[in-house]
N, C-alpha and C positions, 0 to 999 in steps of 0.2 A: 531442496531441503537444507537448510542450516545446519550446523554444526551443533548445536545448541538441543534444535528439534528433536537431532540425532541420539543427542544423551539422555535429555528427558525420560524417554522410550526404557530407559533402564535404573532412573532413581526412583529408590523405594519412597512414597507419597507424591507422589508425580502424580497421583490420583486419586479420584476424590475429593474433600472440600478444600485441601491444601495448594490445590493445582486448577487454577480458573484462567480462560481465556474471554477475550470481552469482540464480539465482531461487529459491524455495524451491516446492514440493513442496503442492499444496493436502491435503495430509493431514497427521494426527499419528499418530504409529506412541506405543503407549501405553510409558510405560518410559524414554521419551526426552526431554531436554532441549532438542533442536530440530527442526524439521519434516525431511526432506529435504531436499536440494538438490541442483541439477546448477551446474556454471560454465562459459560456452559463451564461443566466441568466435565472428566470423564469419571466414567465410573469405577469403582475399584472392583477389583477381582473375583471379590464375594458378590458385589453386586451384581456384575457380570452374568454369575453363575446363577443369582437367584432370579436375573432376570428371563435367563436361558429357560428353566425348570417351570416359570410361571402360563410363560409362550409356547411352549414346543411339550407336544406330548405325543406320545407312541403307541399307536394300536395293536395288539397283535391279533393275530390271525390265526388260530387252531384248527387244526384239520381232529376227525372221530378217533385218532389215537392218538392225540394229543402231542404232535408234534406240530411246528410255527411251519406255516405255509406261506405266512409272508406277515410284512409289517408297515402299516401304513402311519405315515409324519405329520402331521398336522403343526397350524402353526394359528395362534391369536394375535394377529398383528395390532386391533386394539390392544391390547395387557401390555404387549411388548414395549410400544410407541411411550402410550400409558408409563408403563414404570420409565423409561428414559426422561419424559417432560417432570416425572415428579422428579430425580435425581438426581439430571446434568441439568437441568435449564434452574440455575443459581440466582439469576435476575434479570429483567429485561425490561426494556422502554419500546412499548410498542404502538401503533396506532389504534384506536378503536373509539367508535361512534358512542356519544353520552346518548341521553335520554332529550336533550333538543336535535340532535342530528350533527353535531361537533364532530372535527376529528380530534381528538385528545390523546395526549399521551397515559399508558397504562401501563402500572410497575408492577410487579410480583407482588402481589400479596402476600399479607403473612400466612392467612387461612386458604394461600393457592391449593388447586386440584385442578389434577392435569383431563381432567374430564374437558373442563369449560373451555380447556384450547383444542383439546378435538373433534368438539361439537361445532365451535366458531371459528376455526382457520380456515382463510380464505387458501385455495390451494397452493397459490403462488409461495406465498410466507409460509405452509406448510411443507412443499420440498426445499425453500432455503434451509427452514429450520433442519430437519430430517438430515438434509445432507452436511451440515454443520457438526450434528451429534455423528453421525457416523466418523467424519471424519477427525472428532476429537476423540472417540474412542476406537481408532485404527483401525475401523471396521469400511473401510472406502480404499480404491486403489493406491491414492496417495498415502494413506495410514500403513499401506503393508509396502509401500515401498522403505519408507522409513524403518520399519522391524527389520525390511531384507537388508538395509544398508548396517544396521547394527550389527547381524548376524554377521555380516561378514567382518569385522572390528577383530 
């Protein structure tokens, strides 16, 4: 981890639309002049949280004198994925079949919805992507090693 990576982790707009990294795509699509790419950003902190609230909800469990017997976690990992592609994925050049059977490059739209990438991601490109947004929002081992390294500053 850089030095750089290290401080980020603690300037205020370091997230959100002010803070964009651009990755490219470990393949070459043949025909093409550059690999793929997605541009992510992370999420800021409200977003974080409003993403948390959306995905994860709490059962509880009452017993006939109404006290909690237990509490069950559920989690919507559509909603969850869902709000990350609408809010970190900034722009991307990706491969995707026209209507003669082309491979072509496809940019973020303006009227994007993160629906149509997780009804059509092929798996492969869906754990790059996944593990790209975790790890631009510190949510992967390498993301909390950087927090630990800060912590200790």
């Amino acid at each position: 981890m850089s030095e750089r990576d290290e401080l980020v982790a603690w300037i205020i707009s370091a997230a959100g639309e002010d803070c964009t990294h651009r990755f490219a795509a470990p393949v070459e699509v043949p025909g093409w002049d550059e690999s793929p790419w997605v541009e992510l950003r992370p999420l800021t902190q409200h977003e974080e949280l409003e993403r948390e609230s959306r995905g994860v909800r709490d059962e509880y469990h009452i017993d006939d004198s109404g006290y909690v017997k237990g509490i069950k976690r559920r989690y919507d990992l559509a909603v969850m994925t869902a709000y990350d592609y609408d809010h970190c994925l900034v722009d991307f050049c990706l491969p995707r079949k026209n209507k003669d059977g082309e491979i072509v490059p496809w940019h973020r739209p303006d009227d994007f919805r993160a629906e149509e990438l997780l009804d059509t991601l092929p798996p492969a490109l869906a754990q790059w992507l996944n593990q790209l947004i975790e790890q631009v929002n510190m949510r992967d081992p390498s993301g909390q090693q950087v927090l630990g390294a800060v912590k200790k500053i």
